[in-house]
N, C-alpha and C positions, 0 to 999 in steps of 0.2 A: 324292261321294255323290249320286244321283238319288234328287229327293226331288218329291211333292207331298203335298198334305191333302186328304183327303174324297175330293174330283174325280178324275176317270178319265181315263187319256186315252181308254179308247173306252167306250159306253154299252151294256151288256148285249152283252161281248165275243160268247157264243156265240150270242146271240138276235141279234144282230145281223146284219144283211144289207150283205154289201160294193158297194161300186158297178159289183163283177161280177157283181151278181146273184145270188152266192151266202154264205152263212155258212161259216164256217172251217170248219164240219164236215164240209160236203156239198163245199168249192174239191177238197180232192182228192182224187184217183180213190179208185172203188169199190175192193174186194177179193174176190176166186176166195175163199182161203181161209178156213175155217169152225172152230170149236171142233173139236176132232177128227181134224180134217187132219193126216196124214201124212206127210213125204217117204219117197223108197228106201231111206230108212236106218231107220225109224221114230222118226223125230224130230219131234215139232210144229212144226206151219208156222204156227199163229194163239196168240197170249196170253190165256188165258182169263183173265175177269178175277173177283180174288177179292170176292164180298160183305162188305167191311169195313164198312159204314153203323153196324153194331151196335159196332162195335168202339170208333170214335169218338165214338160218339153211345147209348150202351148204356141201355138203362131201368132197369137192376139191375146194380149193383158189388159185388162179395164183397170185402173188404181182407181178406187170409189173413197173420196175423200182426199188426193193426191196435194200434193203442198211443196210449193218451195216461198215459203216464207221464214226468214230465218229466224233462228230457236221455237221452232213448234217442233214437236215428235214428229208428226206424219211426215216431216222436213226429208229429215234423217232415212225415213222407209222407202219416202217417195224416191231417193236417191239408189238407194240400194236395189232397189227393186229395174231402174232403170239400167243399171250395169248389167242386174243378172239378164232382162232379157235382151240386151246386146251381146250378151253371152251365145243363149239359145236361140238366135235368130228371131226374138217374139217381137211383132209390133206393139205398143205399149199405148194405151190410150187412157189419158187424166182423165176425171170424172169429180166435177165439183159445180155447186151452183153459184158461185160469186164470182167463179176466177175464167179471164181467157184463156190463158197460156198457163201451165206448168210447164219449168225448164225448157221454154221456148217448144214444148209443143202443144198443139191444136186442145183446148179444154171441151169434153162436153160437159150440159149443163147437171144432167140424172141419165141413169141407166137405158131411160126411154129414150134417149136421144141420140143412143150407138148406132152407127150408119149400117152396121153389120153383125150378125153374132159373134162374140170371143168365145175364145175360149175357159179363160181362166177370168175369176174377178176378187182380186185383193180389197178387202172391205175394212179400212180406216174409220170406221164410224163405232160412235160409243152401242147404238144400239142397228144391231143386222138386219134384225124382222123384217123390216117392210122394204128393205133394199134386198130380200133374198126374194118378196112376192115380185120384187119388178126384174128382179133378174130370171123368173122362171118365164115371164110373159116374153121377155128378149130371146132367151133360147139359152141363154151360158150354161156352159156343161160342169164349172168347177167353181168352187167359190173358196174365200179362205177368211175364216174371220179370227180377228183377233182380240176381240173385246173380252174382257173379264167382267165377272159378276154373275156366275152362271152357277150351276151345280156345285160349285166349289163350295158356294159359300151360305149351302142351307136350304132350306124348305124353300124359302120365295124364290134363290135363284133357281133351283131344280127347276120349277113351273115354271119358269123362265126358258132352261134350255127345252125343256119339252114342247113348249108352244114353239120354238124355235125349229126343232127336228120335224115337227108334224108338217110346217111350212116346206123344211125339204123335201120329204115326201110328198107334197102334195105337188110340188111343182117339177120336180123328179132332178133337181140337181144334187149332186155331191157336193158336200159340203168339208173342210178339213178346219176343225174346231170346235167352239169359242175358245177361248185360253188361249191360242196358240201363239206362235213367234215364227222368227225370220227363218229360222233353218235350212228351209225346203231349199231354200233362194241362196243359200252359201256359194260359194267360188271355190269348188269341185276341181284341184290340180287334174290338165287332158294329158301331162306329160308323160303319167303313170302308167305301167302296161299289167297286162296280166288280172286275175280274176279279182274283182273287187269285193269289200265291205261293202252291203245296205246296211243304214241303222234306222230305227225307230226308234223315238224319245218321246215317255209322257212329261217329262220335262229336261226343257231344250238345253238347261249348263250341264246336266249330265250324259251329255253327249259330245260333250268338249272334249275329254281325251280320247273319245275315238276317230272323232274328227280330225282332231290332230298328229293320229297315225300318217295322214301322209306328207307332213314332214320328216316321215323315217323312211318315205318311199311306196307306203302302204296304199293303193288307190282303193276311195270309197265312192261312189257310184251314188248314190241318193240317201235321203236326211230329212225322213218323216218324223214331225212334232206335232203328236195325234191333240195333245190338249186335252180338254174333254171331253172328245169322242161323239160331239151330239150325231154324226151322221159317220163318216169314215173314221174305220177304227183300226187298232194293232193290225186286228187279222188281215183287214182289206191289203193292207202294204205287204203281209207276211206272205199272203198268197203273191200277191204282186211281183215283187222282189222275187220270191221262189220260182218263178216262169221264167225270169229272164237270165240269158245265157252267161252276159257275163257277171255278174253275182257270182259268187265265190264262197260268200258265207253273209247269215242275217242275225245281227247285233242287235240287243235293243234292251234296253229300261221301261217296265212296265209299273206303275204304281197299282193299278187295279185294270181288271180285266170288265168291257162292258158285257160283252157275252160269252159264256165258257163254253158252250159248246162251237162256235164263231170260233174259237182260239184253237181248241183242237185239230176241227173239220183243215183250218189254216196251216198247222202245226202237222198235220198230217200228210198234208200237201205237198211241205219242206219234204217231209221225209221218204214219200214214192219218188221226188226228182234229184234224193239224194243231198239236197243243200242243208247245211251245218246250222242250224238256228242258237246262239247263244244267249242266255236271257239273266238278265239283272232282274229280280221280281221280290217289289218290297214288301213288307208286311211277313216277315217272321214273326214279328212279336208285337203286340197288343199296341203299343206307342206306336210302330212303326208302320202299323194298319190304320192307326186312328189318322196319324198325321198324312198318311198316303189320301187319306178319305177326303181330308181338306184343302190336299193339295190339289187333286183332278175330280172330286165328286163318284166317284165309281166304287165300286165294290172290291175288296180287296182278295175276298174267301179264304174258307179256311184254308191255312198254309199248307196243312196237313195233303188236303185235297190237291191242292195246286203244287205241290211238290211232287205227287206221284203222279198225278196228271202229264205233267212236266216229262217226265221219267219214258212214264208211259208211250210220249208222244216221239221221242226221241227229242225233245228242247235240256240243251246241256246248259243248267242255272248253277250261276257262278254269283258270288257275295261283294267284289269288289269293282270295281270302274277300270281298275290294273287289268285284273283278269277277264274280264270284258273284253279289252282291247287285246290280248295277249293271245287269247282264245284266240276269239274273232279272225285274230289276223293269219297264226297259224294253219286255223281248216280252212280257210278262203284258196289258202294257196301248195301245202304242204300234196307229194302226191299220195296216192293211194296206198297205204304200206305195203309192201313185199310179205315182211313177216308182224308178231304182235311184241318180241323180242328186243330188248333194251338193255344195253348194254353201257356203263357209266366208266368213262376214261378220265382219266387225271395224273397231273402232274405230283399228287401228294398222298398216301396211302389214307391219311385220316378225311381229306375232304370227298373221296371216294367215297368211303366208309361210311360216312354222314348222309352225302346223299343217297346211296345207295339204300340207308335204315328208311329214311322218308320216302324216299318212291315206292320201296316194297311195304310200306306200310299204308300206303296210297292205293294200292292193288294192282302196281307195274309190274310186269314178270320178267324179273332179271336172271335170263335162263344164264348157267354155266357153260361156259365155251368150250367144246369138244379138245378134250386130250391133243390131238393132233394141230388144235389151231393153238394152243397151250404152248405147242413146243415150237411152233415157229412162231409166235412172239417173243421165245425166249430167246430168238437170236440175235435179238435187239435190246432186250429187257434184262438186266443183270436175272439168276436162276432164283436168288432167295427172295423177288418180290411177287405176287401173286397177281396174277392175269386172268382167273378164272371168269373175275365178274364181280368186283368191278376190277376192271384194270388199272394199275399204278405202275406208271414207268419210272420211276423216282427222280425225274427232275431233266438229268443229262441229256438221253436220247431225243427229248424236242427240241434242243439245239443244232442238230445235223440232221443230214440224210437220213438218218432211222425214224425220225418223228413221222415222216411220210407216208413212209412203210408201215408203223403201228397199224398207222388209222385207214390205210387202205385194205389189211388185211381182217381187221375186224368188221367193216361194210362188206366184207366179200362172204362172210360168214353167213349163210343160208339162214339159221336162226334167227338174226341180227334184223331188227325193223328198223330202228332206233338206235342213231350212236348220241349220248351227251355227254358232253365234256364242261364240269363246273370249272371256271376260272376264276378263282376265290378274292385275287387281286392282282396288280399289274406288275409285272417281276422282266422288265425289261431286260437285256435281247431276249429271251426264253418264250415269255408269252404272247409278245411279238409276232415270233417264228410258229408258235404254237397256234396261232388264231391263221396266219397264214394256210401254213398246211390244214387247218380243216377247211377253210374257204375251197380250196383247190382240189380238196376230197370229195367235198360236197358238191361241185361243179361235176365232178366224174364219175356220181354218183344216182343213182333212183331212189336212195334211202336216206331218209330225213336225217338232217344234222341239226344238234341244238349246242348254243353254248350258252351256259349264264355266265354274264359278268360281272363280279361282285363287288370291281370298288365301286365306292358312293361317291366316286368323282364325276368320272362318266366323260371326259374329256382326250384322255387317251387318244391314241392314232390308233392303236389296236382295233380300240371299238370305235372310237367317231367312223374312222376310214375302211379300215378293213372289215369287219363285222359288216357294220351298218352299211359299207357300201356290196354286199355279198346279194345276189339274188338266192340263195341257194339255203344260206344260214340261217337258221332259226335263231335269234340273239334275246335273250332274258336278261333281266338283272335281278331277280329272284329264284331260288330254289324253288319255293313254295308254286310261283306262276309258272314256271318251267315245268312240273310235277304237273301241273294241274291241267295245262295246256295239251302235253303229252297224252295224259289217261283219256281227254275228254275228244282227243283227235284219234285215238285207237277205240275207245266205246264206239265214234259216231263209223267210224265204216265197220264194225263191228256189227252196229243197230241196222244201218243200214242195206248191209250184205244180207239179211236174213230177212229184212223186212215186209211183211204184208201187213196192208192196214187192214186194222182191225173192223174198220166199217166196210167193206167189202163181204164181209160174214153179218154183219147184222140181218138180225129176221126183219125181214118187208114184210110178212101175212102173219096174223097171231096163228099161235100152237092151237091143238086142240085142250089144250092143258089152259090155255088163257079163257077158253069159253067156260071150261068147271071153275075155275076161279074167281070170274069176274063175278059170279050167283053166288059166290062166298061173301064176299066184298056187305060192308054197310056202311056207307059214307058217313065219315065224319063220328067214326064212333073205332073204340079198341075191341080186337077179337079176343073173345074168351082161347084159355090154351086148346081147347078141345078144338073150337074154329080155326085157330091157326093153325094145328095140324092138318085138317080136313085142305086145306089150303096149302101145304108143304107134301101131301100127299097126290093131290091135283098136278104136281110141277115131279111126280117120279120121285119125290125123297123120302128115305124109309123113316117111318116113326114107329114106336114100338105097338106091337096087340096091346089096345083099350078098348075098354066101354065106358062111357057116361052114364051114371046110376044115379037116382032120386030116391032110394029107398036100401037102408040097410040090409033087405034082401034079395033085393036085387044086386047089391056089391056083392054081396055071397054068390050069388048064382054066376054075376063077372070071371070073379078070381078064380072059379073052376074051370071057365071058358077061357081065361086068359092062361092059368098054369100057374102054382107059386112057385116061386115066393112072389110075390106083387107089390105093387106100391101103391100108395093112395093118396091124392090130391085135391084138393079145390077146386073148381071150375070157376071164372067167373070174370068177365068182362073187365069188372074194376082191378082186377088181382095181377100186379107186376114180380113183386116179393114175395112168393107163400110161402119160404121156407121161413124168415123170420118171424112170421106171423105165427109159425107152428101147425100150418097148414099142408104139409106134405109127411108123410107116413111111410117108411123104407122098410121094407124084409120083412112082410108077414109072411105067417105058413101057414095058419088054420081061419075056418070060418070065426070063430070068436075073437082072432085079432081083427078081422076085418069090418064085424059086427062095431065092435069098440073105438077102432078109428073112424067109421063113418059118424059114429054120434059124436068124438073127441072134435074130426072139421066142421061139423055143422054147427054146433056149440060155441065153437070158435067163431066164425063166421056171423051167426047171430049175434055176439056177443060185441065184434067188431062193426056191424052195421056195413057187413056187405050181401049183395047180394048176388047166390049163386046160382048158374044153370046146371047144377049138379053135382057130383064125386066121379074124378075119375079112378078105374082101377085099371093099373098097368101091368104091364110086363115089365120084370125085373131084364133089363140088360146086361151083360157081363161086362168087367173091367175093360178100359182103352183109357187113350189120349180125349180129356175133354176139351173140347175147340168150343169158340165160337164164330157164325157166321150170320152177316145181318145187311141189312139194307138203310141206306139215311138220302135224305134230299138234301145235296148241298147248293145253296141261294145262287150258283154260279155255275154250276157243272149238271144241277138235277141229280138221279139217283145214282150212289155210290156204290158198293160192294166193298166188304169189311171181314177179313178172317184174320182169325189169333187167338191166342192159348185162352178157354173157356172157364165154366164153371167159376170161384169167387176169383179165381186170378188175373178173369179180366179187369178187373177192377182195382186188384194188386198191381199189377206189372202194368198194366194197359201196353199189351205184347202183340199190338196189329199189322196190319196192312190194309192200304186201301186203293181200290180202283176204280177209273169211272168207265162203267160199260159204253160200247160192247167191247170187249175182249176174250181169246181163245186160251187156250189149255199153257199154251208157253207161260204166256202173264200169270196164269192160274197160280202155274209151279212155282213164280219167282216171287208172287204174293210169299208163300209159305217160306222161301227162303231169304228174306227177309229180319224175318221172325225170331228173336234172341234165342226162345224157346225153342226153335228148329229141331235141336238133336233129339227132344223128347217121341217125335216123330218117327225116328230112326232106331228107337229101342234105349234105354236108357237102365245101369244097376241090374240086368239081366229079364228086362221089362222085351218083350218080343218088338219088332217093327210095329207099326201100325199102317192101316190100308190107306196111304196116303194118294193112290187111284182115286179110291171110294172117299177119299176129302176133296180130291179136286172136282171131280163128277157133281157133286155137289153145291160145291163155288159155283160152277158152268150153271145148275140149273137154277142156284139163287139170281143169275145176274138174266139168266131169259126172264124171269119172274120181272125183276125190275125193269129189265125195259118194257115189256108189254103191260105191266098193270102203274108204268109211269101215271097216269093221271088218277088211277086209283088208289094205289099204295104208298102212306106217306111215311112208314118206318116196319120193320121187319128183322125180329131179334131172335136168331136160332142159340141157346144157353142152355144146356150145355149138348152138342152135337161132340155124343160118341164115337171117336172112331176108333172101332174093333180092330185085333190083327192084323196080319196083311192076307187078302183074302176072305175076309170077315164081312166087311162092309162100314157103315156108319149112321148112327142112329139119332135120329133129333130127340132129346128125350126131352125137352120143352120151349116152346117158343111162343111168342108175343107180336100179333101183328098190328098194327095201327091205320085205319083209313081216312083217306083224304075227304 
């Protein structure tokens, strides 16, 4: 668990000024895109962000259904709900039709009967509908309901919350639910300084241990429990949270996403203003998608998608509720690393050693310490223990004056981003003194201190007091969340140092390449391979010289036009497989093999009961790397983009990558690197490089393809894309397109 009290590790995160001279909000790049922006599709390129301030913070609360009758539920709420807004200064008005008074104040009878507009209206009632029609005639800008029986639980409740969202729409409030619970309304510690945790939760107990970071001193800021999302969603808070200053960092548990491009445009947003999004997101696996489904009614999508999505957006997705909070709490407040160097100090040569094998296996870079800083740690360090990285003092030197000295000479080390020191268990005076001195290091320091500490007591003064009372200390009780917390706090200023969002580049006006494509297009039907090429040739990508021939002398008269050796195929709208079929013909040379293969396809063909728009004869391509690259619609994100090792071994290895457009040539690259099969790329057994230019160029003009002929194009499968030499180019030597 990372824990401190009070203290920060940085001082007015966003006011702050880095020692680059700029504040987290201005480090990266500007943005093109503006409220309003459109791509070719008419999709939103910017997140607008919703005015919630009242929501949280409201000067008038209506409770609709409010009760103080003892042992009823709404008892219980109505109470709660009264503290919070004595909390936030809210005037608080019951709303019930039998009662005068709840807890001695003023009842009215129904929503029509509020002397004034509120703000916010907490909705106690089994069913909301016709209390959100009288809430839109009042004026209320926020409603909250909490009734269950909605999309969670099936076809009838879906039409349930849907007749429910239309009503919000129609009368223009905000709404946060049905499903939902108390959360929003917790008792927020103000004792707390320094950049806070926002969290969102589709469900409100798994937001319990982040909530309860501040008990370790952690202050969290707000405690969205979207429910099922009929009107306000993830993203609404994601953008939310991501605007305001003091935010630190945005947590959150997501079962299913209502709108994925909503999450992105959101997630994008995070990441122009620099704020660390960390995400719990369920549905790895088939169970855990199913039960996600039941629990909040939403869509969970493929994980595949939503992982690199994730990726993509800069959202750092972690697996447990531990490292949720561990994260979370880390980038909210840790400051901007100096260097991306990591350096692992201990008291024991073998728990070095240990963590040292897991971080670097994690993809921490544990640089070696310059000769020169080598030799003056030796002069504390007996000579036969190793300093290089990790460091092993063996034991002594933390009990005096030299412990001091160690660890302020390795934070002075230029390389040095990161100092961690694992403390494996409590070895009193020693670890004591040990946890001391880094407190004090780290107080005198700009460069992140971590310690884990590993007894399972956890009661120590070491850690209760000194640790956990450190503003400065990063404190773990696991390797594993210590490793993970580190890598994902050096990726996010990593991501975000470099960052441009990728909707910023999205095309606003179709190519002229989308006008020849679109006359390709035939709704609701598969292009023969000939049409898909014609269609891959529209968008700039090379396919090999072909003709399409009806007649065994006409394939002759082709293969003289095309060059031999040639190849010869089927044509044919229904045809996804021809090689199995025995419908593809490699390495003629003469007119009478070509004669022969066209009567061997068509025979076949007839024979099979397909029917074709012809033979084509090709151009024989020279050897390369076969790739392949393809287009799909995912039910959350729309069209995807998909490269990886081609020909039958996509279907071997299934050796991909996947992205959701739009994105530039960086992403393009890192799709490829990715890919297990990577070195094949690079030359492999005396095999030359390949023109992995002429494959990204490619990527780039399948994913313009997909956003412009979005509402046309429902799949697009380039099998097997050639890539020649380096300098050669790359050849689609066949592909399959599918229309919407």
């Amino acid at each position: 668990m990372l824990g401190s009290t009070h203290g920060t590790f940085t001082t007015g995160l966003r006011a702050r000024v880095d020692a680059c001279g700029e504040s987290p909000r201005t480090a990266v790049h500007g943005h093109a895109a503006a409220p309003g922006d459109r791509d070719v599709s008419g999709r939103a390129l910017y997140a607008e962000v919703p005015d919630l301030g009242r929501f949280f913070r409201p000067r008038s609360v209506a409770v609709v259904g409010a009760s103080d009758a003892e042992g009823r539920p709404n008892t219980g709420i109505t109470r709660q709900l009264l503290a919070w807004a004595e909390r936030v200064g809210a005037a608080l008005v019951p709303v019930h039709p039998t009662r005068t008074t709840v807890f001695g104040l003023d009842c009215v009878r129904s929503v029509k009967d509020l002397a004034e507009p509120v703000d916010l209206a907490v909705l106690l009632v089994a069913d909301p509908l016709p209390v959100v029609e009288e809430l839109g005639e009042a004026r209320v800008r926020f409603a909250v309901a909490f009734a269950s029986g909605f999309a969670e639980t099936g076809a009838g409740g879906a039409a349930a919350q849907e007749r429910l969202a239309e009503a919000v729409r129609r009368t223009g409030i905000r709404l946060l639910g049905p499903n939902t619970n108390l959360n929003a309304f917790e008792h927020f510690r103000d004792d707390l300084d320094g950049p806070a945790v926002a969290l969102i939760t589709q469900s409100g107990h798994q937001g319990r241990p982040v909530f309860s970071l501040q008990e370790l001193g952690i202050r969290l800021s707000h405690w969205a429990p979207t429910g099922n999302e009929a009107d306000l969603e993830t993203s609404d808070f994601l953008s939310y949270f991501a605007s305001l200053p003091e935010v630190g960092a945005i947590a959150a548990y997501v079962e299913g996403l209502k709108d994925g491009r909503s999450f992105l445009l959101a997630a994008d947003r995070a990441a122009r203003e620099g704020v660390p999004v960390v995400a719990v997101k369920v549905g790895r696996t088939e169970t855990g998608a199913r039960t996600a489904a039941s629990h909040t009614g939403k869509l969970t999508g493929a994980d595949r998608v939503v992982d690199a999505a994730m990726r993509q957006f800069g959202v750092i997705r972690v697996d447990g509720l531990d490292q949720l909070q561990d994260t979370a709490a880390l980038l909210a407040r840790a400051r901007r690393p100096l260097a991306d160097g990591v350096v692992v100090y201990s008291i024991s040569g073998g728990t070095g050693a240990h963590f040292a094998d897991l971080a670097t296996a994690a993809g921490l870079r544990l640089p070696a310490l310059p000769q020169a800083r080598q030799d003056e740690l030796h002069q504390w360090i007996p000579p036969y223990l190793n300093v290089a990285n990790p460091v092993d003092n063996g034991g002594h030197p933390v009990g005096d004056w030299r412990g001091r000295k160690i660890i302020d000479s390795i934070l002075a080390d230029p390389s040095v981003g990161v100092l961690i020191c694992p403390i494996t268990g409590p070895f009193p005076p020693m670890s004591d003194k040990l946890a001391q001195d880094l407190v004090d290091a780290a107080e005198a320091s700009d460069k992140l201190v971590c310690v884990v500490w590993g007894s399972p007591v956890g009661t120590e003064d070491a850690y209760r007091t000194t640790l956990l009372g450190s503003s400065r200390v990063a404190t773990f009780r696991t390797f594993a969340n210590c490793i993970g917390a580190v890598k994902a706090y050096l990726d996010h200023h990593r991501f975000t140092a470099g960052y441009r969002s990728p909707f910023d580049e999205a095309p606003r006006t179709p190519s002229p390449s989308f006008r020849k494509a679109q006359a390709l297009m035939r709704p609701g039907r598969r292009l023969s391979e000939h049409a898909a090429k014609q269609l891959l040739r529209a968008y700039g990508i090379r396919v090999p010289r072909e003709q399409l021939v009806t007649s065994a002398a006409a394939a002759v008269r082709a293969a003289g036009l095309v060059g031999y050796p040639v190849v010869m195929k089927a044509s044919g709208a229904q045809l996804a497989h021809k090689t199995e079929l025995g419908l593809v013909k490699v390495g003629l040379t003469s007119a009478s093999q070509v004669r022969d293969a066209y009567r061997d396809l068509t025979d076949i063909a007839r024979h099979e009961g397909i029917d074709l728009d012809g033979v084509l004869v090709c151009q024989m391509v020279g050897r390369g790397v076969e790739m392949v690259v393809g287009v799909t619609r995912d039910e959350l994100f729309g069209p995807t983009v998909t490269v990886g090792l081609g020909g039958v071994l996509v279907e071997v290895l299934n050796d991909t990558a996947v992205r959701v457009p739009p994105f530039g040539e960086r992403e393009a690259r890192s799709m490829l690197d990715e890919l297990r099969g990577r070195a094949l790329l690079d030359g492999v057994r005396g095999a030359p490089p390949a023109d992995v230019d002429a494959l990204v160029e490619v990527v780039l003009r399948v994913q313009r393809m997909a956003l412009e002929l979005d509402g046309d194009l429902a799949e697009l499968d380039i099998n097997p894309l050639m890539v020649l030499p380096r300098g050669q180019g790359a050849v689609a030597l066949d592909a399959l397109a599918v229309c919407r």
